[in-house]
C-alpha positions as CSV (number, residue, x, y, z in Angstrom):
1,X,16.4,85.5,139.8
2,X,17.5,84.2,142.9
3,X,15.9,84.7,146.6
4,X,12.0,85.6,146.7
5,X,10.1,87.4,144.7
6,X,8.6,89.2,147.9
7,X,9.9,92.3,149.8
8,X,8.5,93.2,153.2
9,X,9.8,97.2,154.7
10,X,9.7,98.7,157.9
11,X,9.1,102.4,158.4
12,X,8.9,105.0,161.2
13,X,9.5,108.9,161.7
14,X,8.8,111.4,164.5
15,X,7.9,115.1,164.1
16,X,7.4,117.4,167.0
17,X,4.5,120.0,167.4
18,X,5.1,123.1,166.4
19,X,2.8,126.3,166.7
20,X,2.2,128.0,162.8
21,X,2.2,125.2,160.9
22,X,-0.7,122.5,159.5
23,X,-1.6,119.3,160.9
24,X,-1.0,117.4,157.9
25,X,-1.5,113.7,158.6
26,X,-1.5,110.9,155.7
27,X,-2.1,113.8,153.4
28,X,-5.4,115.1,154.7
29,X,-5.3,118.9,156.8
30,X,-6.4,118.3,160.3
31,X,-8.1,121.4,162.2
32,X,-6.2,122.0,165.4
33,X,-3.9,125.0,166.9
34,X,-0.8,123.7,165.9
35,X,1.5,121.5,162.9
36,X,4.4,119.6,163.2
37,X,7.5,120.4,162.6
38,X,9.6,119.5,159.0
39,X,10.9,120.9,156.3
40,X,8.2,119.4,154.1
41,X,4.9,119.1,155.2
42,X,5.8,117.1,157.7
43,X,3.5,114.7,157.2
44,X,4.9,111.9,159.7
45,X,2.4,108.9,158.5
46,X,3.5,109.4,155.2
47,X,6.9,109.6,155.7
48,X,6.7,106.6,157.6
49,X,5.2,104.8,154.8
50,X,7.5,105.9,152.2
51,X,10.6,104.6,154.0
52,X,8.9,101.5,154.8
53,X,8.6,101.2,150.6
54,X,12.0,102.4,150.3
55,X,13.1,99.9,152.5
56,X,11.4,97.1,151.0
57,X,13.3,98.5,147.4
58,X,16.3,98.0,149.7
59,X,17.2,101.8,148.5
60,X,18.1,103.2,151.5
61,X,15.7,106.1,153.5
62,X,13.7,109.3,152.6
63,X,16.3,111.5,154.0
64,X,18.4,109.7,151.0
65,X,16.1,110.2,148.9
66,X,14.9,113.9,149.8
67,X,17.0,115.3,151.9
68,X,15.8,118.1,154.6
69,X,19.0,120.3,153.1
70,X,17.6,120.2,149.5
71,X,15.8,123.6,149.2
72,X,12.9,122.3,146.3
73,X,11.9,120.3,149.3
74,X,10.8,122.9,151.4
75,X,7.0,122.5,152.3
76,X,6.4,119.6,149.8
77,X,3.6,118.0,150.1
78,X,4.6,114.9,151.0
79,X,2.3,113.3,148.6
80,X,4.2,114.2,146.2
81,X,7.0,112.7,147.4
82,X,5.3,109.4,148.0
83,X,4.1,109.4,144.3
84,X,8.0,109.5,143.1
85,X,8.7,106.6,145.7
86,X,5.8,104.7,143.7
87,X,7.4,105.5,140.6
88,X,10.7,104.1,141.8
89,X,8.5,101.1,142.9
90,X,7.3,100.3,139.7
91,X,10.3,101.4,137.6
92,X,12.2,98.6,139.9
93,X,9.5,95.8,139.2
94,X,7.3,96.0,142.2
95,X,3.6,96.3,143.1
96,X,2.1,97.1,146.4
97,X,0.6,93.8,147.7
98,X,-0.2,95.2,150.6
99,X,0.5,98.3,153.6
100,X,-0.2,98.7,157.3
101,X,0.2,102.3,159.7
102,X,-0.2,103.4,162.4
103,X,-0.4,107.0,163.8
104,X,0.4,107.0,167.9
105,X,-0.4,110.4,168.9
106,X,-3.0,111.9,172.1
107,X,-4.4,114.2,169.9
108,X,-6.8,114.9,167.5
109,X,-8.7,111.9,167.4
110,X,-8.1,110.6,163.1
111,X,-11.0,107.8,163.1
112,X,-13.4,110.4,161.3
113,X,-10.4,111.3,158.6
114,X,-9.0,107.8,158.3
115,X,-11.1,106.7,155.1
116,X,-9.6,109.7,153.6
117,X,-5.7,109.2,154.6
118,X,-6.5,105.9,153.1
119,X,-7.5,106.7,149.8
120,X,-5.4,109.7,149.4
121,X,-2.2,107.5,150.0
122,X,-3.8,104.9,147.5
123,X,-3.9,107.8,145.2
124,X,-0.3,108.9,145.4
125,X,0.6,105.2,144.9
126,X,-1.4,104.9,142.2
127,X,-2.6,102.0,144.5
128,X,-6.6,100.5,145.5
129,X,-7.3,102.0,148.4
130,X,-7.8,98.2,150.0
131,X,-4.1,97.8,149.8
132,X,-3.6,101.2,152.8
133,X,-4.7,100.5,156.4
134,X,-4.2,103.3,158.7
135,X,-5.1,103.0,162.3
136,X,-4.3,104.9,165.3
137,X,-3.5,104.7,169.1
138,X,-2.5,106.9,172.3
139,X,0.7,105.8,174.5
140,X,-1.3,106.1,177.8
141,X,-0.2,109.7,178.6
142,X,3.7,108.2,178.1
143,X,6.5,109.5,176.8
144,X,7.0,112.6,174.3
145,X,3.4,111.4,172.6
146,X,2.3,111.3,175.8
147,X,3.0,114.7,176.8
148,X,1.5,115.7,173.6
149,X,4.7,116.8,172.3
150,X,5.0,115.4,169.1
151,X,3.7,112.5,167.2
152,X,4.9,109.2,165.6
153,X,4.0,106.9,163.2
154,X,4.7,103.3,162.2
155,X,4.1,101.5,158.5
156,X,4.6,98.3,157.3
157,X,4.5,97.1,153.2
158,X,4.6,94.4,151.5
159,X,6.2,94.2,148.1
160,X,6.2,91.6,145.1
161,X,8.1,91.2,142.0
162,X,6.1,91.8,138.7
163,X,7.2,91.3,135.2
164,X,8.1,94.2,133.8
């Protein structure tokens, strides 16, 4: 095998509020008045960390992958989704050494659900929770996030080869 037997990937995603929906944020439901907007779940800290996996597999994005046009993808829990990108993980000779995201939203506050984000994306992976930080931070009343129209979310992984 040539090059190194480590892979690092990059992942972000945006979802705007929308009124109707869940708040559902690195799997865990978050009481509020209003969702974001997807054709899954919308779960933007997931999706975030699943193309940062995917890119790290060097297999392209999640809209690759599971495309928003793709019907049996409607409200998915996005979960689920992350558990096939594990699955593609291991099936290509990787393990999660180690991942790191970040939510940038105004609103709700996510320090009293973080634990659970954690281990729920852990769970998907089929990962120790130890391996998932999550964290969070406001953009100062800027931009979109700052007007509290939508939300963002940022993850970075680290892969390493394993012998299969």
């Amino acid at each position: 095998m040539t090059g190194s037997s480590l892979r690092v990937g990059i992942g972000y995603d945006v979802h705007a509020f929308a009124e109707g929906r869940r708040l559902v944020l690195g799997g865990v439901d978050i009481p509020g008045k209003r969702g974001l907007a997807g054709h899954s779940d919308a779960d933007v800290l997931v999706h975030a960390l699943m193309d940062a996996l995917v890119g790290a597999l060097r297999a392209g994005d999640i809209g690759k992958l599971f495309p928003d046009t793709d019907p049996a993808y409607e409200g998915v829990s996005s979960l689920i989704l992350l558990g096939r990108v594990g699955e593609m993980m291991r099936s290509e000779g990787y393990r999660l050494v180690d991942a790191d995201t970040v939510l940038v939203l105004e609103q709700p506050k996510i320090a009293s659900y973080r634990d659970e984000m954690r281990t729920r994306m852990a769970e998907a992976l089929g990962v120790d929770a130890a391996v998932v930080g999550v964290k969070a931070t406001t953009t100062e009343g800027l931009g979109f996030v700052g007007r509290e129209e939508g939300v963002a979310a940022q993850a970075v992984v680290l892969l390493e080869r394993i012998e299969l």
